[in-house]
N, C-alpha and C positions, 0 to 999 in steps of 0.2 A: 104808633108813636111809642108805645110800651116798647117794643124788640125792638124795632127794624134802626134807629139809631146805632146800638150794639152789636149787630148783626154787621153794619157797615164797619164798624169800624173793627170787631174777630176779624172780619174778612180783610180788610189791612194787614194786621197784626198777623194773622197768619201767614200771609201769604207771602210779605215781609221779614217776617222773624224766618219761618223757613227758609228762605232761597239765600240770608243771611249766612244761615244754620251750613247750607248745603255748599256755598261757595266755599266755606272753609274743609268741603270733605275730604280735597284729597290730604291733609293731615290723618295722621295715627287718630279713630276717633278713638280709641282709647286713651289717649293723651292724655296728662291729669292738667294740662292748664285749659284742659277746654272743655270738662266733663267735671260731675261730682265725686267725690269717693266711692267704690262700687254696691256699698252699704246704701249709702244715700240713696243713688240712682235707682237702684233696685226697690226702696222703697218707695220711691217718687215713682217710680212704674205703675206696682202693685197700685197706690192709693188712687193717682191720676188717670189710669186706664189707658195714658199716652205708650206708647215701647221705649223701653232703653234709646233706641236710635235716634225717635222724635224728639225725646225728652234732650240728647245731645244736641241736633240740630238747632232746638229752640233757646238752648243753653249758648250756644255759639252765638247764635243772633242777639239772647239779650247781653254778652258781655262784650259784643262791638256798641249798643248803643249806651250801658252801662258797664264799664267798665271796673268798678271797684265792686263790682256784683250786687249792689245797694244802690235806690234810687229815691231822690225828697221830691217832694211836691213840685219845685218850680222844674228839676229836670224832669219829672213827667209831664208837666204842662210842657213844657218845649216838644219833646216828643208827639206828643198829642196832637199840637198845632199842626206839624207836618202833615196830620191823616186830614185834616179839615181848615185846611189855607183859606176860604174861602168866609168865611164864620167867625165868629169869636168864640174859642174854646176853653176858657179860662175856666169858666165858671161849673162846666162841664169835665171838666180835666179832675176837677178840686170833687166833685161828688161821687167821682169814680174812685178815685186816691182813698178816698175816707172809706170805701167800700173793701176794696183793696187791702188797707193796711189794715188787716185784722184786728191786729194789737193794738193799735193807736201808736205804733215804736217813732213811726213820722217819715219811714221810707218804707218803702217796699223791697224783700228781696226777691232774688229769683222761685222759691216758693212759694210766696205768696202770690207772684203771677201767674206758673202755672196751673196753681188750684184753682184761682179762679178762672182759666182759662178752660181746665179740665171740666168746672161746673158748665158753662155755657155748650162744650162741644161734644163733652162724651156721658154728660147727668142727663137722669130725666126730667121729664116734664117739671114735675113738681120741685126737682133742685135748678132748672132755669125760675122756672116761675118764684120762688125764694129768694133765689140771687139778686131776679129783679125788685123784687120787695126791698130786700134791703135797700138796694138806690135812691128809692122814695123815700125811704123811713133813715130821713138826713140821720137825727139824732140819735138812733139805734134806739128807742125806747121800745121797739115792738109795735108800734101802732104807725099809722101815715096819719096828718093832719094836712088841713085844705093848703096851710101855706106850705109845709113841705111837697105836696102836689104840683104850687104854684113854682117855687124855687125849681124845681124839676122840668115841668115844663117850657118853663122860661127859658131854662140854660138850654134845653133842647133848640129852644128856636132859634134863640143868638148863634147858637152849634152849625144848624146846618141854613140860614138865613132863609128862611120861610117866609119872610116878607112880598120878597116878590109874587108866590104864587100860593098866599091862605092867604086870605082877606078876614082871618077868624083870628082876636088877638090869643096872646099864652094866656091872658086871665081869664077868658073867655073858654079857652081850650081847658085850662086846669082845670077850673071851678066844675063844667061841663062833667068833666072826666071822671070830681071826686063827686058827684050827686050819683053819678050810675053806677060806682064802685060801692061807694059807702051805703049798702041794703037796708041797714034799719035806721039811717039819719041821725046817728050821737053823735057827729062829729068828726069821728075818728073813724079809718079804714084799717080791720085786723087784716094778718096774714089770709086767715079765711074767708072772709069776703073778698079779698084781692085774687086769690087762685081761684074760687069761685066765679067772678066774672072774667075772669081772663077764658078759663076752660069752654065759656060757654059763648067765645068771642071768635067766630071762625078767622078773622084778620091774625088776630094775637097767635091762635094756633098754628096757622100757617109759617107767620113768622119766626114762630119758636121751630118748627120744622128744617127750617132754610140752614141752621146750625148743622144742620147735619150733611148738607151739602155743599155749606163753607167748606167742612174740613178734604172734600173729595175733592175740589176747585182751585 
């Protein structure tokens, strides 16, 4: 439940945003209405480990679904729903967003997608594992508490409708989740104790693996 959420939905977004990306190839990809300035891109290269070309592709695709190259909260919940018709993603939409927008600015641009996108498919271990911490750790204070576990969870379940086949509720599932994370029981779950039991969670690792075959897929 840690990854494979995220995992579903990279795998969307990729495979989405590219073929987006690629429909518009036979254009000049040098074009500047489809590309960043060759400063930019170059450095969004170097930083994100994507190539000039992907980074274009991806650029194409988020400025058909984002147009004015900037995205708020409700147009990413919109977007979102598409990957997860099935669910209620509202709530799940809104803890990705707040991860997302680094700054708190209240949209996201197209940087800030693909860093964090560059985190989950081409970072190590320890920068997925990070990433995913933040998503728990609503408030950003550094720590995870039982009820951000719980908020998390929850939104997971409403996400992808797990009712029909866990007969285990989210409060059940959090609470569970934050007793085996949280090592020394204050309460509170650090970064360290969180990479700590993930590392030594062959499911979570496999999981974090499958990134890497998103991006070949």
């Amino acid at each position: 439940m840690l990854a494979s959420v995220n995992i579903n939905l990279g795998r969307k977004l990729v495979r989405n945003w590219k073929d987006k990306g690629k429909s518009g190839a036979a254009t000049d990809p040098e074009d500047t209405s489809s590309r960043y300035r060759p400063g930019d891109l170059q450095a969004l290269a170097l930083s994100t480990k994507f190539t000039r070309r992907e980074i274009q592709f991806f650029y194409r695709g988020f400025k058909q679904e984002c147009p004015s190259g900037n995205i708020d909260e409700d147009g990413f919940r919109e977007i979102y729903a598409k990957f997860f018709p099935f669910g209620d993603s509202n709530q799940y939409a809104h803890l990705l967003f707040n991860v997302l927008d680094k700054n708190q600015s209240g949209s996201i641009s197209f940087d800030d997608f693909i860093y964090g996108l560059s985190t989950l498919i081409k970072g190590s271990t320890e920068d997925r594992l990070a990433w995913t911490f933040s998503l728990y750790d609503v408030n950003n204070d550094g720590f995870i508490t039982e009820d951000e576990m719980l908020q998390v969870v929850g939104a997971i379940y409403r996400l992808i409708d797990t009712t029909q086949s866990d007969h285990v509720s989210p409060e059940e599932r959090g609470q569970d989740l934050f007793t085996k994370i949280d090592a020394n029981h204050d309460g509170i779950i650090t970064l360290e104790e969180f990479m700590t039991y993930c590392s030594k969670d062959a499911t979570i690792m496999s999981g974090l693996d499958m990134y890497n075959l998103m991006w070949e897929t």
